[in-house]
C-alpha positions in Angstrom: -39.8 -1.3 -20.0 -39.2 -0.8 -23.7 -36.6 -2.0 -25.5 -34.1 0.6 -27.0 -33.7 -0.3 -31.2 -30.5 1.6 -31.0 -28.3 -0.4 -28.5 -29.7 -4.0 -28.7 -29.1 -6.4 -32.0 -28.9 -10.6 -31.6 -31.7 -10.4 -29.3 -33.8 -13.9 -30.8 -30.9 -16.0 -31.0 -29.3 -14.4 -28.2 -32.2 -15.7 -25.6 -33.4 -18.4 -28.2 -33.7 -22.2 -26.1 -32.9 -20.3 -23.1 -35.1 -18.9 -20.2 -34.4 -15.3 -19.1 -32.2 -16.4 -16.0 -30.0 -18.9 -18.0 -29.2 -15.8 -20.4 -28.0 -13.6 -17.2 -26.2 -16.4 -16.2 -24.1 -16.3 -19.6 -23.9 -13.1 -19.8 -22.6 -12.7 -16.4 -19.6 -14.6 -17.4 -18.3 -12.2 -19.5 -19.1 -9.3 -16.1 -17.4 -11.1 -14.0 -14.0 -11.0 -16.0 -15.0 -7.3 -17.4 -15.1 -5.8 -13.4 -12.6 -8.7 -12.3 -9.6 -6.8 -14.6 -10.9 -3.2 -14.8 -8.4 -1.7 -12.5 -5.4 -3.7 -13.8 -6.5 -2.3 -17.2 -6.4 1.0 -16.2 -2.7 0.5 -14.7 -2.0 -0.7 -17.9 -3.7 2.3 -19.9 -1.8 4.6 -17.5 1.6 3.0 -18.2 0.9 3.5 -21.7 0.0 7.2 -21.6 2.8 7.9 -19.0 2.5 12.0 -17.6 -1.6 12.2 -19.0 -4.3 12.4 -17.0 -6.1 8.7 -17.6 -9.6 7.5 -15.9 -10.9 4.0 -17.2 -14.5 2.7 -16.6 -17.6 0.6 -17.7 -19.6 1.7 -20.7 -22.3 3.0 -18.7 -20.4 3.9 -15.6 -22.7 2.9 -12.2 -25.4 2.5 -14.5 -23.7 -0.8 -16.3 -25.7 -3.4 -16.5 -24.4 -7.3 -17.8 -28.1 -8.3 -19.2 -31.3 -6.6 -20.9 -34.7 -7.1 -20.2 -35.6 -9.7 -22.8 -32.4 -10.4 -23.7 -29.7 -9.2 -26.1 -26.7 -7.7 -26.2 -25.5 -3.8 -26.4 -23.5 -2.1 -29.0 -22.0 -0.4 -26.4 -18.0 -0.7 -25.8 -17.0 -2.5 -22.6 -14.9 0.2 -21.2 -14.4 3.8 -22.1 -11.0 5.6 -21.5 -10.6 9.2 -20.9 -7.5 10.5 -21.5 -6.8 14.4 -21.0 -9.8 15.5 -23.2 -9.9 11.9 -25.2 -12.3 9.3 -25.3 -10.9 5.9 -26.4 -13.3 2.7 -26.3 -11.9 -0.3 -25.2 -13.3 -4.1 -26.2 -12.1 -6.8 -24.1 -11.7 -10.5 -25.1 -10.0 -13.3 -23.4 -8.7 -16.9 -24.3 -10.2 -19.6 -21.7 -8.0 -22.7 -24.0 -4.3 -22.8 -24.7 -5.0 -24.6 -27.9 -6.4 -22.2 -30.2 -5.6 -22.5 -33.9 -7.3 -19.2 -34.4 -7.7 -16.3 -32.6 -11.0 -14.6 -34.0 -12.4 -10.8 -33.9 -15.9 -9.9 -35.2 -16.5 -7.6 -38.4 -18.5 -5.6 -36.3 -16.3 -4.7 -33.6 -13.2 -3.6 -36.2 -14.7 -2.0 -39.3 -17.6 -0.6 -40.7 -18.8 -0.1 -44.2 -18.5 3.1 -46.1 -19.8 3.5 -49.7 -19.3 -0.3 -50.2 -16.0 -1.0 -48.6 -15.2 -2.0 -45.3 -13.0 0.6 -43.0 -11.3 0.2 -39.5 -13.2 1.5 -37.0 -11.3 4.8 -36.0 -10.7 5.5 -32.1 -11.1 1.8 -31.0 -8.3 -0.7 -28.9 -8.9 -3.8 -27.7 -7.5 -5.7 -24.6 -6.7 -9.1 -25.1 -5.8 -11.9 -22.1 -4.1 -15.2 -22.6 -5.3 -16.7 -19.0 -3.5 -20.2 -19.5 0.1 -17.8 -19.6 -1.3 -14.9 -17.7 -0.1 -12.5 -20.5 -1.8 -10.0 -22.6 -1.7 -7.7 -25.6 -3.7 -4.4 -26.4 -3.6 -3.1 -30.0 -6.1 -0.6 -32.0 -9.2 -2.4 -34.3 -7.2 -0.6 -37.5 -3.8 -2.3 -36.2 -6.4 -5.9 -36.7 -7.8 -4.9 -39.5 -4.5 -3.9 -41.4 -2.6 -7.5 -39.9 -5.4 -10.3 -39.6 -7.1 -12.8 -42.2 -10.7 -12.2 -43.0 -11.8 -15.5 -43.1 -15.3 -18.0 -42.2 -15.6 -19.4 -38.7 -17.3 -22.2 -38.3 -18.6 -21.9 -34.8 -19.7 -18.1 -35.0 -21.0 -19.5 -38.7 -20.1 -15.8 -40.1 -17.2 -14.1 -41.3 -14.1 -12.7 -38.8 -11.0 -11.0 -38.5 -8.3 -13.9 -37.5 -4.9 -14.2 -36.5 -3.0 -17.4 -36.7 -1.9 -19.0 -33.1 1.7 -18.3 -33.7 1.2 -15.1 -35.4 -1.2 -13.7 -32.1 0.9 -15.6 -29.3 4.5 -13.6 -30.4 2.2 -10.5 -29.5 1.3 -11.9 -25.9 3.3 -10.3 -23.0 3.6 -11.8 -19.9 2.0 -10.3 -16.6 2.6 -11.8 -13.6 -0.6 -9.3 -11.8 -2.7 -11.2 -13.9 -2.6 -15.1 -12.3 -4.2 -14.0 -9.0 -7.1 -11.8 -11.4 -7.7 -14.8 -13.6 -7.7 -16.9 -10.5 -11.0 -14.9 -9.0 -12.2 -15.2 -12.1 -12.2 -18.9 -12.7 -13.7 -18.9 -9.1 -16.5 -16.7 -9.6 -17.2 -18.6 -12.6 -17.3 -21.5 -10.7 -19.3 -20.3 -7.8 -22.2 -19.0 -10.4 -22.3 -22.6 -11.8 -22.7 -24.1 -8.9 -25.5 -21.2 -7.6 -27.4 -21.5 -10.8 -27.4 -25.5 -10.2 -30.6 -24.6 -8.1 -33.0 -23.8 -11.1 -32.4 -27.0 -12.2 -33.0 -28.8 -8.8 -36.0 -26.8 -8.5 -37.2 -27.7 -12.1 -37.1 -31.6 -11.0 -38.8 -31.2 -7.9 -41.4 -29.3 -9.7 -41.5 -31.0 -12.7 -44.8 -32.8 -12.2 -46.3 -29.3 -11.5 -44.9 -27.9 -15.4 -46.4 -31.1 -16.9 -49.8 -30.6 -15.1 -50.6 -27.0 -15.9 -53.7 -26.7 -17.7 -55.4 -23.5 -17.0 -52.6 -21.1 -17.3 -55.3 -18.5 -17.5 -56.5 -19.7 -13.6 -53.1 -19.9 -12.3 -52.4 -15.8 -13.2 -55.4 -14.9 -11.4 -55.4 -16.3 -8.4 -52.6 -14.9 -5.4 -51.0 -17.7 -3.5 -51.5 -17.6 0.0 -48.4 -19.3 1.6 -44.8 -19.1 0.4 -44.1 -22.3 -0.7 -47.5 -22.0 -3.3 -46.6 -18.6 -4.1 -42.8 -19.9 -5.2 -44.4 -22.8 -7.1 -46.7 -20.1 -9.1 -43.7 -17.9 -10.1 -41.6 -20.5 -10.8 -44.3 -22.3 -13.0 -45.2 -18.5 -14.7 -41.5 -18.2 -15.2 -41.1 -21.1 -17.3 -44.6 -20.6 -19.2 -43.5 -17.3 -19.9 -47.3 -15.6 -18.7 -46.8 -13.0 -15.7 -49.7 -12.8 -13.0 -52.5 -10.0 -13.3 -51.2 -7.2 -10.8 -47.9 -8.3 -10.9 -47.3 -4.8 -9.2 -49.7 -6.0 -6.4 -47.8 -9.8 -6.1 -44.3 -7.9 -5.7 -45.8 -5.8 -2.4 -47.2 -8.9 -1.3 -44.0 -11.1 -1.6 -42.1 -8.6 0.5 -44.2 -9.5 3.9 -43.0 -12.7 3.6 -39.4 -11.2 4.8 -38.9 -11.1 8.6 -36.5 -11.5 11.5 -37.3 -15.3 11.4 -37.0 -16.2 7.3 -34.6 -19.2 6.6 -32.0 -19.2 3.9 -34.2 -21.8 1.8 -37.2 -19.2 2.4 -35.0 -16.1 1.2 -34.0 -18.1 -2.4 -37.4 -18.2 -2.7 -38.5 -15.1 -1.8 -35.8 -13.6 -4.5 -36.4 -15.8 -7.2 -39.8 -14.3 -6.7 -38.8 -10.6 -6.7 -36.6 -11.1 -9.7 -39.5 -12.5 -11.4 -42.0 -10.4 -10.7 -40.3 -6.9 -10.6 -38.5 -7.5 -14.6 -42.2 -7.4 -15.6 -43.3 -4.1 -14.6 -42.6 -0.6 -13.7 -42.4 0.8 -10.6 -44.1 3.8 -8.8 -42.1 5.6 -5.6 -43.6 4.0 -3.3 -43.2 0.4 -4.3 -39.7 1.1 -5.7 -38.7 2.9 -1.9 -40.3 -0.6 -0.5 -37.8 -2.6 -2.4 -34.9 -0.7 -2.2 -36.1 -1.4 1.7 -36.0 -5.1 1.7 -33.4 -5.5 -0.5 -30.9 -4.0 1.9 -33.0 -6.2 4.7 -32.5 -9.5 2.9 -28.7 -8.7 2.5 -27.8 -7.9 5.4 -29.6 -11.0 6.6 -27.7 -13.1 4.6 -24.9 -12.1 5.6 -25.9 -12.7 9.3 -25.9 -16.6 8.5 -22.0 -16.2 7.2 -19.4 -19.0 9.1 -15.9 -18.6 9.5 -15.4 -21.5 7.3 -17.0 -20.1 4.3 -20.1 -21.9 4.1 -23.6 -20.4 5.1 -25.8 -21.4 7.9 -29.4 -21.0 9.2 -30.8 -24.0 10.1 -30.2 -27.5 10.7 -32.1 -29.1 8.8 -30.7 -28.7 5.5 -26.9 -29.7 4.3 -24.1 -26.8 4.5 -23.9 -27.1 0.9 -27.5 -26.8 0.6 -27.5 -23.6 2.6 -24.2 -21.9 1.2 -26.3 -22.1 -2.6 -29.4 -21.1 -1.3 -27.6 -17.9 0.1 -25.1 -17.0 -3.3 -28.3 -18.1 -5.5 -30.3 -15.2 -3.3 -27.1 -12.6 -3.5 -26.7 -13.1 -6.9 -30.3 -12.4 -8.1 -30.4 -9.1 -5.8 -26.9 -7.7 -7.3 -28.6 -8.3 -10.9 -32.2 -6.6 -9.3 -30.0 -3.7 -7.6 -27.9 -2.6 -10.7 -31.0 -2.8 -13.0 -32.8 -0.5 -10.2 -30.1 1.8 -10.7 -30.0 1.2 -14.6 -33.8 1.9 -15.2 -34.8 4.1 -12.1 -31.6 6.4 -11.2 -31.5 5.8 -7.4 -29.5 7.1 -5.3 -30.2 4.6 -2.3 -28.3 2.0 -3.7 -24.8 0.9 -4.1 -23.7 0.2 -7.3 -22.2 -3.2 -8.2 -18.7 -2.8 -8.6 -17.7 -6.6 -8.4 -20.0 -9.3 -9.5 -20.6 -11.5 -6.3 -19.3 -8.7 -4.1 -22.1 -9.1 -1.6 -20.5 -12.2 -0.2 -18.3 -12.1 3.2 -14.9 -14.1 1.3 -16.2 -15.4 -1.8 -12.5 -17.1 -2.0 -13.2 -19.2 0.9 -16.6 -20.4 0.1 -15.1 -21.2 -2.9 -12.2 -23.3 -1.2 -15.3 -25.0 0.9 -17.4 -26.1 -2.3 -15.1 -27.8 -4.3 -13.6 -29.4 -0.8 -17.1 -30.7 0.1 -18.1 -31.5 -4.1 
């Protein structure tokens, strides 16, 4: 897919040191809080434009989408606001740490420059949430452009907008909705670690394999013939940054490997496949109505394997733990494949992602089980 100049900027130091799933991952961070608040926000927008008609969504709508192909990030606005006949874009930040000295807002976000000199951006509020006191403030980019100190900050190493802590904090108002929000939040976050902890298990086990690749030219040629060697290949491909030849052909191929019979361990690895191979190319019907297919199938499978104690089961040969990442690792790469079908290809046989991890039977739960059993 081609990249589109007008939305993306940061893209080489947004992915640079990091492989294309450890940029989703980080990015998703930011999704997860975004759809996590958005119908509080809109209460809040509401209560602040009593008697109007107000509707508050996503930039994008169903088509949002938390990562680009290749990396980046969008100029887009996180949410838009209509209220009557009014448009009103909304940027969202929050505050993980209590102890903030500063609290920072990028040039970019709050003016732009007009025949030399820098102007507030017209038409733009922000949302801002304190999650240590569960309070918030919303103000327009001209209110922080008119109020703040432009001054250097060292970790963004560029210029910002900033607000002293006790200047910002006397704007905070306290909401008590907000602790059970920031509370699926922090356990989302938490559950997407701990998913995301099975690259990195994968990438010692096959370690030996990455350091003995030689032929990288013999490796995209040839199709695996089993699942495990068919895994190894992607994974090894993924992290040499080469793609098979008839990538188009490899994704078909991958999707026989789903049955009635397919393990938890064998559906992570079945995904991590799709994911991989289906970013690389495009689509035709028929392949695309194949996917959509067994993407539903592998869902609904996973689900199958759900306990009443949270965790995940299919077989007995592997740990609960074990099984409970190898089923979030798999729901979490199909969410990202669904809402970039939906982004790229306009389907209509889809659901779009509302809630990031929304595909799990009580995320909450399996949260309360992982950090019993860690």
């Amino acid at each position: 897919m081609n990249l589109d100049g007008k939305t993306i900027y940061a893209q080489s130091s947004d992915i640079k040191s990091r492989t294309y799933l450890e940029y989703r991952k980080d990015m998703k961070k930011k999704a997860i809080a975004e759809l996590e608040i958005l119908e509080w926000l809109e209460d809040k927008v509401k209560e602040f434009y009593a008697h109007k008609s107000v509707k508050v969504y996503k930039s994008g709508g169903d088509k949002f989408l938390w990562f680009l192909r290749k990396g980046g990030v969008t100029r887009e606005p996180d949410y838009i606001a209509e209220v009557d006949d009014k448009k009103i874009e909304i940027e969202f930040q929050y505050a993980e740490k209590a102890d903030l000295k500063f609290y920072d807002f990028k040039v970019s976000k709050i003016s732009k420059s007009k025949k030399g000199k820098r102007e507030p951006i017209n038409n733009k509020s922000f949302i801002y949430i304190h999650k240590p006191s569960f309070s918030y403030a919303i103000f327009t980019a001209e209110w922080i452009f008119e109020h703040s100190q432009y001054g250097f900050v060292a970790a963004w190493r560029c210029y910002a907008y900033r607000f002293p802590k006790e200047n910002f904090e006397s704007l905070l108002k306290p909401d008590p909705g907000l602790k059970s929000i920031c509370q699926k939040i922090d356990a989302k976050n938490f559950i997407h670690n701990f998913q995301h902890q099975l690259i990195d298990l994968n990438k010692d086990k096959l370690s030996k394999l990455l350091q003995g690749v030689i032929d990288e030219d013999r490796i995209v040629k040839i199709m695996p013939k089993d699942l495990d060697s068919f895994f190894n290949v992607c994974f090894i491909l993924d992290n040499l940054n080469r793609i098979p030849q008839n990538t188009n052909l490899w994704l078909i191929y991958i999707l026989t490997y789903i049955n009635k019979d397919i393990l938890l361990v064998d559906i992570a690895k079945i995904v991590f496949c799709i994911d991989f191979l289906y970013s690389q190319i495009k689509l035709n019907t028929n392949e695309l109505t194949q996917l959509i297919s067994k993407i539903k199938e592998l869902l609904t499978k996973i689900k199958s394997f759900y306990q009443n104690d949270g965790s995940y089961k299919s077989s007995l040969k592997s740990s609960p733990l074990e099984e409970t990442r190898y089923a979030i690792f798999s729901i979490n790469l199909l969410e990202d494949v669904i809402q970039d079908i939906i982004y790229y290809y306009s389907v209509s046989g889809l659901q779009p992602i509302k809630k990031i991890y929304e595909n799990m039977n009580d995320f909450l739960l399996t949260y309360k089980l992982i950090r019993e059993v860690k």
